[in-house]
C-alpha positions in Angstrom: 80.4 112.8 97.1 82.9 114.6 94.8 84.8 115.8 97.4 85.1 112.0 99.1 86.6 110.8 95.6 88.8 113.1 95.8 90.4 112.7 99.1 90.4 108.7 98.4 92.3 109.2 95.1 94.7 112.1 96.1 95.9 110.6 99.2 96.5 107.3 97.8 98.7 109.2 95.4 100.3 111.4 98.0 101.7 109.0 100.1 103.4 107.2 97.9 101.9 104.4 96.5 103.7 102.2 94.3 102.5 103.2 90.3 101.2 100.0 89.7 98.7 100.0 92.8 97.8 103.0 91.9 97.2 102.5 88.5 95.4 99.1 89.4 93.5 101.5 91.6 92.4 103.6 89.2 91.7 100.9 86.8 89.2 99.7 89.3 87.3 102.8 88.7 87.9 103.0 85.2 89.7 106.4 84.9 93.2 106.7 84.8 95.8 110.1 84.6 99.5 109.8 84.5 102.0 110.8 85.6 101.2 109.8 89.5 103.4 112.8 90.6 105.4 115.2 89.3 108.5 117.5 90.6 109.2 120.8 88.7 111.8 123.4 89.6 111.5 126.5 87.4 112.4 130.2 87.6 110.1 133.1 88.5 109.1 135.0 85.4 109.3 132.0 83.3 107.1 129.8 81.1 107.5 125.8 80.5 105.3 123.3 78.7 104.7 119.9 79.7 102.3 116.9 79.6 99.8 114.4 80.6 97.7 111.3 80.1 94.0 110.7 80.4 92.6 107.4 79.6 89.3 106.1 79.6 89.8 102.5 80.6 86.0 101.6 80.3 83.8 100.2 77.5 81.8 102.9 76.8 82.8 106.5 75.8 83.3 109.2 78.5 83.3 112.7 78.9 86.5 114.2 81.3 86.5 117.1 83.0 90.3 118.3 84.2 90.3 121.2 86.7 93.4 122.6 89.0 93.7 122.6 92.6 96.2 123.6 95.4 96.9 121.2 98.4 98.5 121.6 102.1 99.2 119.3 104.8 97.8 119.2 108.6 100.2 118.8 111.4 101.0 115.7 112.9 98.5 113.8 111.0 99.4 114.6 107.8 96.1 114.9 106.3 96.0 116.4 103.1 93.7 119.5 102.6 92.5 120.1 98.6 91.4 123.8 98.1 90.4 125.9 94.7 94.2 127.4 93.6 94.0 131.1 94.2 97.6 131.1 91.7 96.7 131.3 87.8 99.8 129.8 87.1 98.8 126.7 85.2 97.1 126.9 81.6 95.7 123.1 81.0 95.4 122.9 76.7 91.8 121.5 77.5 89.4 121.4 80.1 86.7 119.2 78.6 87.9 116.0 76.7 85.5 113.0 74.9 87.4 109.9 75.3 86.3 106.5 73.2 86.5 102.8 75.3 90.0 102.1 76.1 91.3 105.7 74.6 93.9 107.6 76.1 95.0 111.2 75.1 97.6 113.2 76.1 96.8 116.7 76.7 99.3 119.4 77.1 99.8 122.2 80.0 101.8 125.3 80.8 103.6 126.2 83.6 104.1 130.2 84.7 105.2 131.8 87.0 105.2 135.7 87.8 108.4 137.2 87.6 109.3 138.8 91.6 107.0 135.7 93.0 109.2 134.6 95.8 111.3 131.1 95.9 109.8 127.9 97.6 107.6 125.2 97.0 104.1 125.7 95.4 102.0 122.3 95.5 98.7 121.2 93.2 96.8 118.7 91.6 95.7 118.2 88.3 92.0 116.0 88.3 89.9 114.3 85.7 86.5 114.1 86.3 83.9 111.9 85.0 80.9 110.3 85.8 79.8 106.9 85.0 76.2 105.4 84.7 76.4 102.5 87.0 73.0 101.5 87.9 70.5 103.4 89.1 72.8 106.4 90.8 75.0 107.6 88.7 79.0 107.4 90.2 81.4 110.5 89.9 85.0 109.4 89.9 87.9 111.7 90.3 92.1 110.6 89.6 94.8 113.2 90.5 98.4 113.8 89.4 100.3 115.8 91.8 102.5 118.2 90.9 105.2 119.7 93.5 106.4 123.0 91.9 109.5 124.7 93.5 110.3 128.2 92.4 114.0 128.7 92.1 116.1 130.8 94.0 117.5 130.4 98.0 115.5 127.7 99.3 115.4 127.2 103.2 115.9 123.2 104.1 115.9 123.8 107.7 114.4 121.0 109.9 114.3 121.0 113.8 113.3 117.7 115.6 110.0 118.7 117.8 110.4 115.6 120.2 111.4 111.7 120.0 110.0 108.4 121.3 111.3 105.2 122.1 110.3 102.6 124.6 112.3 102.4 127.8 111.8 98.5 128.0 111.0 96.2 124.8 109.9 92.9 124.4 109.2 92.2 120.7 110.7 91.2 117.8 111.1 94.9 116.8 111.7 98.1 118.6 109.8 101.0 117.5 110.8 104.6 117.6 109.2 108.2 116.2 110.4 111.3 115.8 108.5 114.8 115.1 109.7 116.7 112.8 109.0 120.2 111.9 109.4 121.8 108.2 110.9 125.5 109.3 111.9 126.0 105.6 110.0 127.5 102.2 110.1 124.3 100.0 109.9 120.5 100.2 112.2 117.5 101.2 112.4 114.2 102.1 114.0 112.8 105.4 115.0 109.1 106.0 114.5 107.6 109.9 116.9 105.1 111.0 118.3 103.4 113.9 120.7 101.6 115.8 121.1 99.0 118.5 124.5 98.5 120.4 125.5 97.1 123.5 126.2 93.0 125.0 129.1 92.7 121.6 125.9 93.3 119.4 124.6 96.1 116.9 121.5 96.3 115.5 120.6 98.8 112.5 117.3 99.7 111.4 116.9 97.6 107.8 113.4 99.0 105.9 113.5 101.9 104.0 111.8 104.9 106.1 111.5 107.9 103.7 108.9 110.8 104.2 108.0 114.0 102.5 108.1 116.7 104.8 106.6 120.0 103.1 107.5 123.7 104.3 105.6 125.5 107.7 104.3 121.8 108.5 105.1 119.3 111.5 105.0 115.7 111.0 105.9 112.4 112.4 108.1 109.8 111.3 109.5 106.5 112.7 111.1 103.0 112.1 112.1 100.3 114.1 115.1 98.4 114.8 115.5 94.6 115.0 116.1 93.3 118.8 118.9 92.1 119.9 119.6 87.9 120.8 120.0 88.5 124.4 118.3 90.5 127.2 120.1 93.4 128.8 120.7 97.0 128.6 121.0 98.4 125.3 122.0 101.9 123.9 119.8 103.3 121.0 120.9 105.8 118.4 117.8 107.2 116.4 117.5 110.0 114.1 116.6 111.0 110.7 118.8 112.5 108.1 118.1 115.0 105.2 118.9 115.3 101.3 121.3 117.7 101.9 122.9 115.0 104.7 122.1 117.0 107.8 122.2 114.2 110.5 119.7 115.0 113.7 119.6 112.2 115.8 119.1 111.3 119.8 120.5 108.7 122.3 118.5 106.9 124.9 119.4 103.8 127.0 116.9 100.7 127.5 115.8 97.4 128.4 115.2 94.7 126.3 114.2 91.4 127.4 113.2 88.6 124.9 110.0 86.4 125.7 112.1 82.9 126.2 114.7 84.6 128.9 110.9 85.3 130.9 110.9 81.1 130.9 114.0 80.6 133.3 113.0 83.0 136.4 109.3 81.5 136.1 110.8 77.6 135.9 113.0 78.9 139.1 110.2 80.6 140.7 107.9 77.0 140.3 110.7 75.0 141.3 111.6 76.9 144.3 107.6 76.9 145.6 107.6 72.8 144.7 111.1 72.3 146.8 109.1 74.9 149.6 106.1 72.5 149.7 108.4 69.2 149.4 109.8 70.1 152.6 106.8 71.2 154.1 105.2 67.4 153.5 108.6 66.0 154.8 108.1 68.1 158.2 104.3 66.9 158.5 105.3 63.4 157.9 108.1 63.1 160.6 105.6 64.8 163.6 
């Protein structure tokens, strides 16, 4: 049951929910810890403090416990994967709190890192436990904050695109396309998918913001669409994605589109030419 709270909580947090879902989340089960996510870049061999917030946002008096784990990612899916942290490397000030209704306390936590450890991306979460008496069977509820810790030095942001999809004809309103991507580097970065649509004196660019976190040794997949064009015809599509550091991959591919109303006319010509067929065909039995 623990470990189901915490995959519900962590993942809503790792994908990038907006702060005040995820603190309306939380809410919802009464424990809340802040910040949602946190990005640290520090140098091996040295020691940082910083902070966070538990709060108790119940009417009764709870007791916390915060713990330390590491995460990684599955490929292509993207599931996240929660393991006990083999890396003493964070020192929480507490690991047991008493928290009164509605009280929130900030509690601090070091950062360090061994001098030689080697440069990249280290990734954990920080949880608050608790367990509340609802009913009969009592409920244990965990909240994460997610920390992504790179360890300075020469970071790798190499990226290779795996393969890419996009239909060959297209109907709708929206024309989708995906791309896998694979993390060959040591630390973490985001990539932004986008598209466009040219051909007929028309272009088309992808308009909704596509942004993914891609962390290192891990393959995922990203997309976004473009809007369709007014008129049916051959189009060309340029798709990609594109990098912090503004490396640009992207791929070309020809295809059909062909709106819903321009189906109307060949079907009103292929009634109409069966009604003129059968017209004549009365005329001819009328005359013999």
């Amino acid at each position: 049951m623990q470990r189901a709270w915490t995959a519900i909580l962590l993942v809503a947090c790792l994908v990038g929910l907006a702060p005040t879902a995820a603190a309306a989340s939380a809410k919802n089960r009464g424990l809340l810890i802040s910040p949602l996510r946190s990005y640290v870049s520090t140098d091996a061999g040295q020691a940082e403090s910083h902070t966070l917030t538990v709060a108790n946002l119940t009417e009764k008096p709870i007791q916390v416990a915060l713990s330390v784990e590491q995460f990684t990612v599955a490929d292509y899916s993207y599931d996240y994967r929660f393991k006990p942290t083999q890396l003493d490397w964070i020192k929480l000030g507490t690991t047991q709190l008493q928290l009164k209704a509605q009280q929130s306390r900030t509690i601090p936590y070091d950062i360090a890192v061994p001098a030689g450890t080697a440069p990249g991306g280290r990734y954990f979460t920080i949880l608050a436990t608790t367990t509340f008496d609802s009913g009969a069977v009592p409920t244990k509820v965990q909240a994460a904050t997610v920390l992504y810790l790179t360890v300075n030095g020469k970071l790798d942001t190499s990226s290779t695109l795996v393969s890419s999809s996009i239909p060959k004809v297209s109907l709708g309103k929206e024309i989708p396309f995906s791309l896998t991507v694979k993390n060959k580097g040591n630390t973490h970065f985001f990539v932004h998918a986008s598209g466009t649509l040219t051909g007929m004196h028309t272009q088309r660019q992808s308009k909704q913001d596509s942004t993914h976190l891609l962390l290192p040794n891990s393959v995922r997949i990203v997309g976004n669409t473009i809007p369709a064009p007014l008129l049916p015809g051959v189009y060309r599509a340029t798709y990609g994605y594109q990098t912090e550091n503004g490396r640009n991959v992207q791929q070309s591919r020809y295809l059909l589109y062909i709106p819903p109303w321009s189906l109307i006319l060949p079907i009103c010509l292929l009634l109409l030419g069966v009604g003129v067929r059968k017209h004549k065909r009365y005329r001819l039995q009328r005359r013999h």
